[in-house]
N, C-alpha and C positions, 0 to 999 in steps of 0.2 A: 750685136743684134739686139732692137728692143721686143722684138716676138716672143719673150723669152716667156711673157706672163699670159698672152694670149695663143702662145701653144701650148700649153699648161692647162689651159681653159680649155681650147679645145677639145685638148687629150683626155680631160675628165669627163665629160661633154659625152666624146665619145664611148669611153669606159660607161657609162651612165647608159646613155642606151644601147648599147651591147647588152649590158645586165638586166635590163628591161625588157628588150627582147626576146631574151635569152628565158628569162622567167616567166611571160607572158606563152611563151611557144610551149615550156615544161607544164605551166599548171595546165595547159590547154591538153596534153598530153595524157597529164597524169586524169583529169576528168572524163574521159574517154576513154578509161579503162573498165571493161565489164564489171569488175570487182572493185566495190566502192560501200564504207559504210555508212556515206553520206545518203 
């Protein structure tokens, strides 16, 4: 199989935004919490 570099890219790809998401949803999270000493 030559897919071997282009599911590798994929998979980063996707690991990438997972963690982006994932970050994006927590800080959205954590700033809507009442208690903040920003």
């Amino acid at each position: 199989m030559r897919l071997k570099g282009e599911a590798k890219m994929a998979f980063i790809l996707m690991i990438g935004v997972s963690l982006a998401f994932l970050t994006a949803i927590f800080t959205a999270g954590y700033n809507k919490k009442p208690e903040g000493n920003e």
